[in-house]
C-alpha positions as CSV (number, residue, x, y, z in Angstrom):
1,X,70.9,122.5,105.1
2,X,73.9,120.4,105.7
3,X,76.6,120.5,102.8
4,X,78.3,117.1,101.9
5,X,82.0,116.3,101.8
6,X,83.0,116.3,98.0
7,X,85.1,113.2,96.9
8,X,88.4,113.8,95.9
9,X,88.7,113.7,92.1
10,X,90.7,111.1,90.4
11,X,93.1,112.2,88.2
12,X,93.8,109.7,85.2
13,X,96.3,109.8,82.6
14,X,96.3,109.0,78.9
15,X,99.5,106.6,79.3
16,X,100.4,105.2,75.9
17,X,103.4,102.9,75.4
18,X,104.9,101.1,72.6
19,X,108.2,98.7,72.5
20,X,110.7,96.8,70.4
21,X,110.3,93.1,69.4
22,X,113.2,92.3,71.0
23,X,112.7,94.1,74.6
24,X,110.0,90.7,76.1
25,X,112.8,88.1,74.8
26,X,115.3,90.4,76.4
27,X,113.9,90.2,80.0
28,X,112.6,86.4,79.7
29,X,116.3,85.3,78.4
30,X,118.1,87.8,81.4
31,X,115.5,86.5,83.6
32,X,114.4,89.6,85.3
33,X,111.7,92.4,85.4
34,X,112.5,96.5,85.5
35,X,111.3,98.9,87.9
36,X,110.5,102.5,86.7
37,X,110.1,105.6,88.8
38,X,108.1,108.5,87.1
39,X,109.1,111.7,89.3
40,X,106.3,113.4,87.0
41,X,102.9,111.2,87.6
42,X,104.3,109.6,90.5
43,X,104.1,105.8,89.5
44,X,106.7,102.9,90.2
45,X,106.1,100.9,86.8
46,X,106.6,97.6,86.7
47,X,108.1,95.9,83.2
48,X,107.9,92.6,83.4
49,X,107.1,89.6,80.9
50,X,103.7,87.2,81.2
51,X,103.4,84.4,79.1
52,X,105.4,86.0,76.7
53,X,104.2,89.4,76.6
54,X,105.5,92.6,78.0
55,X,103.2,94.0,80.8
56,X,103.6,97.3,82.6
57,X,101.5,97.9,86.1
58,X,101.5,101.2,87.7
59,X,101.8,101.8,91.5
60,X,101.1,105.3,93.2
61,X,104.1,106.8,95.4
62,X,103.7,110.6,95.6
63,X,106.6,111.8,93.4
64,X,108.4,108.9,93.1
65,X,112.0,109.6,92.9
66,X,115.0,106.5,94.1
67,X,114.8,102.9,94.1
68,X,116.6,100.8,95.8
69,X,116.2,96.5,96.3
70,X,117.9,93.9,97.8
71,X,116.7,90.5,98.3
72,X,113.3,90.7,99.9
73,X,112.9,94.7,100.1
74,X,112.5,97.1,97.9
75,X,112.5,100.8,99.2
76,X,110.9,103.7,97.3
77,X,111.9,107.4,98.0
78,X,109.1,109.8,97.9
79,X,108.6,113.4,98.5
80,X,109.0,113.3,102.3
81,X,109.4,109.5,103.0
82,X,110.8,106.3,102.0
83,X,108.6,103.4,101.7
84,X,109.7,99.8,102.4
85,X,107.9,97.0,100.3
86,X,108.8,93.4,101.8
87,X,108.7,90.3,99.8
88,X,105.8,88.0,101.0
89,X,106.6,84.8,99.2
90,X,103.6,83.1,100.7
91,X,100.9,85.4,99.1
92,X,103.3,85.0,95.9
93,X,102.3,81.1,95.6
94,X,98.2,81.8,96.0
95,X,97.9,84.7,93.7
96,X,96.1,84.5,90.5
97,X,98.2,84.8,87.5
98,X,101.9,83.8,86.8
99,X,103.7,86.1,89.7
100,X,106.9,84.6,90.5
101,X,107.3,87.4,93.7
102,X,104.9,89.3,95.8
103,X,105.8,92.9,97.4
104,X,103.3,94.4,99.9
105,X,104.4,97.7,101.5
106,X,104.3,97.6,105.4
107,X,106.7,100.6,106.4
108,X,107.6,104.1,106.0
109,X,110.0,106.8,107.2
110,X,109.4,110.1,107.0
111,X,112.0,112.2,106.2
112,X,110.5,115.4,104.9
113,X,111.4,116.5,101.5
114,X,115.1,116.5,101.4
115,X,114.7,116.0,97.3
116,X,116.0,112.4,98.1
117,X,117.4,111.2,94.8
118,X,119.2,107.9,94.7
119,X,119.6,105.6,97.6
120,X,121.4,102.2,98.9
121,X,122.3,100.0,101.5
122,X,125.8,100.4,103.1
123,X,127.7,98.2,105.6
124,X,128.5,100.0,108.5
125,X,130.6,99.1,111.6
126,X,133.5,96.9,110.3
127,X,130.4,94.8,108.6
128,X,128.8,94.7,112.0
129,X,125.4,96.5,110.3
130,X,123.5,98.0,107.5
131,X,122.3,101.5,107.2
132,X,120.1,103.2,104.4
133,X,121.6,105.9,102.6
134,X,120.0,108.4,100.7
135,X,121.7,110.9,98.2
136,X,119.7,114.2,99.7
137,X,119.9,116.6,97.1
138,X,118.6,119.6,99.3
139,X,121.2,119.3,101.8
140,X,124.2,118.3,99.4
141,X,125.1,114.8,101.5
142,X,125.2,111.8,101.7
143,X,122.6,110.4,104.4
144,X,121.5,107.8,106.3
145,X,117.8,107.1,108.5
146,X,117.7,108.0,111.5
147,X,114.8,107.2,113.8
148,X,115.4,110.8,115.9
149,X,116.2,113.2,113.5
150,X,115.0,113.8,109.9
151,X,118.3,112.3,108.7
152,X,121.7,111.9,109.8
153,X,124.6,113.2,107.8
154,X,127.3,110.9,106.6
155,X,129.1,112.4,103.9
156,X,129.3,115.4,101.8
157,X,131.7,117.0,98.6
158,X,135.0,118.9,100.2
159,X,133.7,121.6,98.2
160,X,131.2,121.9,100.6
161,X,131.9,125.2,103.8
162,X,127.8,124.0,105.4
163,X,124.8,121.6,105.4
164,X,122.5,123.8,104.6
165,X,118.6,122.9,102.6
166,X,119.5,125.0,99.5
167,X,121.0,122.6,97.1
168,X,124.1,124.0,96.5
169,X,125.7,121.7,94.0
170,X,122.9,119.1,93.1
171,X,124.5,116.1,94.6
172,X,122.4,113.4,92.7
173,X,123.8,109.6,92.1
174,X,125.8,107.4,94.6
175,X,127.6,104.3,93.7
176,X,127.8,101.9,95.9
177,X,131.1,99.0,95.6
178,X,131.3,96.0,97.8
179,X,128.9,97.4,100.4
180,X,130.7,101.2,100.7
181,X,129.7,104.6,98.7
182,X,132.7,104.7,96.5
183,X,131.4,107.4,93.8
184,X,128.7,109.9,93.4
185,X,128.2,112.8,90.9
186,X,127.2,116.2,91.2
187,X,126.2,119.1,88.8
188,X,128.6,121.4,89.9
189,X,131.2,122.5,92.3
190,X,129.1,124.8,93.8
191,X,129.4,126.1,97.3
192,X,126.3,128.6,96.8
193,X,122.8,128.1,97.2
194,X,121.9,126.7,93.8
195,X,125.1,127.8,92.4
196,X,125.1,124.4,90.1
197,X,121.9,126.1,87.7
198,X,124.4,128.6,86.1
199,X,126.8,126.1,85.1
200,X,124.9,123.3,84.4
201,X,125.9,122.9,80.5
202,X,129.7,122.1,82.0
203,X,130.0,122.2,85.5
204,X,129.5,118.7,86.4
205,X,132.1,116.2,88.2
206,X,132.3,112.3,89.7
207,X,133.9,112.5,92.9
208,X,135.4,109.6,95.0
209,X,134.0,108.8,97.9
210,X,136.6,107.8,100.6
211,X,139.1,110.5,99.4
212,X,137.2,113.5,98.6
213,X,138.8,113.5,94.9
214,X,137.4,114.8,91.9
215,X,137.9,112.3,89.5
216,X,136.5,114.1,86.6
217,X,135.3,117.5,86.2
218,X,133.9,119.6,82.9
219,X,130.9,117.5,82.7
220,X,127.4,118.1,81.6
221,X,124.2,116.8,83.8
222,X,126.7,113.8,84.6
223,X,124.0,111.1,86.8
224,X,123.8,107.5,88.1
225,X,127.5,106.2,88.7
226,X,127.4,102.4,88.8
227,X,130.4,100.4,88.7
228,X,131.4,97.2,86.5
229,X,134.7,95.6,86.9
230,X,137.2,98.1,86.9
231,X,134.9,100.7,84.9
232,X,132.7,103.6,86.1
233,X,129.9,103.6,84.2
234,X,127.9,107.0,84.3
235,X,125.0,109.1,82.4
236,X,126.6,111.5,80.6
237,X,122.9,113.5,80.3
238,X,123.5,116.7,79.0
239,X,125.8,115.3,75.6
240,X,123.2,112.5,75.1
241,X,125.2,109.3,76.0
242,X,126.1,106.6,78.3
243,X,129.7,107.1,79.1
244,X,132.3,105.5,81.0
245,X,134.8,106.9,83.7
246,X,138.7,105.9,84.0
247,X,138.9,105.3,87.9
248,X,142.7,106.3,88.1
249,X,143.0,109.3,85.2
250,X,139.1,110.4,85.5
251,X,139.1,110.3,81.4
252,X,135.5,109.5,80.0
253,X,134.8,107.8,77.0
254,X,131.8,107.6,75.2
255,X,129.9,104.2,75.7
256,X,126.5,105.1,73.5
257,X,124.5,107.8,72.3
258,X,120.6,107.9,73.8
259,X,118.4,109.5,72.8
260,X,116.8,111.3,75.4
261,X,117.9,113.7,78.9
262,X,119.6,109.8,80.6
263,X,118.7,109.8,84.4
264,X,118.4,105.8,86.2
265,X,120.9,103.4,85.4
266,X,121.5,99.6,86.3
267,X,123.7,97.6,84.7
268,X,123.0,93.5,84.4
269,X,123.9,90.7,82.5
270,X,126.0,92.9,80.1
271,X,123.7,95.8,79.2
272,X,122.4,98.4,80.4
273,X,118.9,99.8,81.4
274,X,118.8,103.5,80.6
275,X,116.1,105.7,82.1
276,X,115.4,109.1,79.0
277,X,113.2,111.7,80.0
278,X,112.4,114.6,77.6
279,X,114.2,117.6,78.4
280,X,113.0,120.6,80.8
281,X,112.5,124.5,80.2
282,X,115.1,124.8,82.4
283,X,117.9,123.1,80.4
284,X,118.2,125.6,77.8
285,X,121.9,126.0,77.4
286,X,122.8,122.5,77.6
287,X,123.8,120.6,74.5
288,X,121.0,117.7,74.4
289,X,118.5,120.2,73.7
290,X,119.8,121.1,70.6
291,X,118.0,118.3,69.5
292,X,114.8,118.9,72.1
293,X,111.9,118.1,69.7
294,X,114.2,114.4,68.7
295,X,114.0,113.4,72.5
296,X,112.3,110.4,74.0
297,X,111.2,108.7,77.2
298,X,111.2,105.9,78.5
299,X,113.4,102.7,79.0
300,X,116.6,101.7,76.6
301,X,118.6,99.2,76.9
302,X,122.1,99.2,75.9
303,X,124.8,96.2,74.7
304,X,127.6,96.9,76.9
305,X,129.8,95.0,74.3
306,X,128.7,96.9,71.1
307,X,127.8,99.7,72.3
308,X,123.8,99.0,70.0
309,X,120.9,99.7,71.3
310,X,119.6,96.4,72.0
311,X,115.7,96.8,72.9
312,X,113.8,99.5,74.0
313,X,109.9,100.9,75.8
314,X,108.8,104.4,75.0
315,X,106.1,106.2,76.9
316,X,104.2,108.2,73.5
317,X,101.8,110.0,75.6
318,X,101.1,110.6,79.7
319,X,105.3,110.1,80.7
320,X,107.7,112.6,80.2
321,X,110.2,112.4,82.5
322,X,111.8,109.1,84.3
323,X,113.8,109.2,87.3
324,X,115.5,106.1,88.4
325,X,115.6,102.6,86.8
326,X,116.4,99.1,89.0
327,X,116.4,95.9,88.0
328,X,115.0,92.7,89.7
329,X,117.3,89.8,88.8
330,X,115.6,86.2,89.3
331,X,112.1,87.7,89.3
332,X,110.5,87.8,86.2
333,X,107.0,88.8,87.4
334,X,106.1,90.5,90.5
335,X,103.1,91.4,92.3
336,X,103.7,94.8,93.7
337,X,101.1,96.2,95.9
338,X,101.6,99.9,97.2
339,X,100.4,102.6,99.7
340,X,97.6,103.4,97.8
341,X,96.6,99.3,96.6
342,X,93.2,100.6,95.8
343,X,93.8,103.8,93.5
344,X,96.1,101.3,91.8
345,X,92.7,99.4,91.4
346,X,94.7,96.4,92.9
347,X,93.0,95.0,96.0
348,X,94.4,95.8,100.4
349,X,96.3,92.9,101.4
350,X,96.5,92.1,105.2
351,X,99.2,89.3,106.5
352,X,99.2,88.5,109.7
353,X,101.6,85.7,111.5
354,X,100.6,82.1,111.7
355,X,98.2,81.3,114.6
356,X,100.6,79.1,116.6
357,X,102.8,82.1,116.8
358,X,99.9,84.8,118.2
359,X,100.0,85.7,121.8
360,X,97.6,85.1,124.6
């Protein structure tokens, strides 16, 4: 008697969302759409408006984690690999519905799990090339792809004695100025394997880049640098708030309160887009989960020039935790079709060149 091959069983999620009036008017007026990573379920979401309502599609990557775009790519950092979606504007124009933008994934590079958090192209080579960098966690560096190796160190805190896989100080967010790494942040000044988890409620820094110097230090759960004009804008997780960084004295100042543990940031148009997650088990100690049963998740946006909270999308049930956040400015509705187009219960695409160009 012959025994049959069981199908693998679906998992499915009781996602429930609800948003502000003002969040659909938001995006059409800014003219973009929002990408969401879920580290928990694994899902790039997609926030986008369609004929004047607010949509959200859901795209499997096993534990999403950093996003990164540029025109025509967008790359998606996964447990062990980075996928590359490339626009197909072609496919954009014949699809049903009002897509402005079409994204079909067509490469991969597997890394193994280096706990790859935030990512970015950088120049390299007086502006002679472009390489992909990845803030590996595991390792403490900055990295970049390399098609030999499972990565190829480029940078790392001077704290730092060793590259070594034990995530000595939880290097976690890079920000990226005029094509160069010019901040990141880090949990701790840890030189020990996991030597960050015992200091987590204060331990935190922002380091420069090119000099090695710690700009500020004392901070708690301190994520996502990004910079705007002359300011360093930064997650200040573990006190609740969007902060900002002095780049010559290091002195932070309070930007907002959120209300939620703040990881993913990308700044446009004058406000922010805030990632909250709720908060872990293993931030007891830390000061936002004081208030553990008042956090949310999900995406807020905040008026650079008030400070308000100007529109917002919380995930009620199914979501807990968001990872990064990345804004697509000019596209206010994409098509996104993953690795896994049919669990999505989208449809495979296939593109193949035009005939004339085929060889014989």
């Amino acid at each position: 008697m012959s025994a049959q091959a069981s199908e693998p069983v679906q998992e499915y999620r009781d996602i429930r969302c609800s948003h502000s009036d003002r969040l659909p008017a938001l995006l059409t007026e800014l003219r973009l759409s929002v990408l969401i990573s879920t580290y928990q379920t694994g899902h790039l979401v997609v926030v986008s408006v369609r004929e004047g309502r607010l949509t959200l599609s859901f795209h499997q990557f096993e534990r999403a984690m950093g996003v990164a775009a540029k025109p025509g790519t967008i790359a998606v950092c996964t447990r062990k690999e980075v996928w590359f979606l490339r626009a197909a504007p072609d496919i954009a124009a014949k699809l049903q519905g009002p897509y402005d933008a079409c994204f079909l994934a067509r490469t991969s590079h597997f890394t193994d799990d280096i706990h790859a958090h935030e990512a970015a192209w950088v120049g390299v080579g007086g502006g002679q090339g472009v390489e992909f960098w990845i803030v590996n966690t595991l390792f403490s560096c900055l990295c970049a792809l390399d098609p030999h190796y499972s990565f190829a160190p480029r940078w790392r805190p001077p704290f730092l004695s060793a590259l070594r896989p034990e995530d000595r100080c939880h290097l976690n967010g890079m920000a990226v100025v005029g094509g160069q790494p010019r901040y990141v942040t880090a949990l701790a000044e840890s030189d020990t394997p996991a030597g960050w988890r015992a200091v987590k409620h204060n331990g935190g820094c922002l380091i420069e880049v090119p000099s090695g110097r710690l700009l500020s230090r004392g901070l708690s759960l301190p994520h996502s640098p990004r910079v705007e004009g002359k300011q360093i804008f930064f997650l200040h997780s573990g006190q609740g708030e969007l902060a900002v960084a002095d780049p010559e004295t290091g002195r932070v100042t309070p930007v907002a309160p959120v209300p939620g543990v703040s990881r993913g940031l990308d700044l446009h148009g004058g406000y922010a887009f805030v990632g909250l997650s709720k908060a872990r088990p293993t931030l007891e100690g830390v000061p936002i989960v004081a208030d553990r049963d008042k956090l949310r998740c999900g995406l807020w946006v905040v008026d650079l020039r008030t400070g308000a909270i100007a529109a917002h999308l919380e995930f009620c049930t199914g979501v807990e935790e968001i990872f990064d956040v990345q804004a697509l400015p000019g596209i206010v509705s994409p098509y996104i079709s993953g690795p896994g187009a049919v669990d999505d219960t989208g449809q495979p695409m296939w593109t193949v060149p035009p005939e004339a160009t085929h060889s014989r």
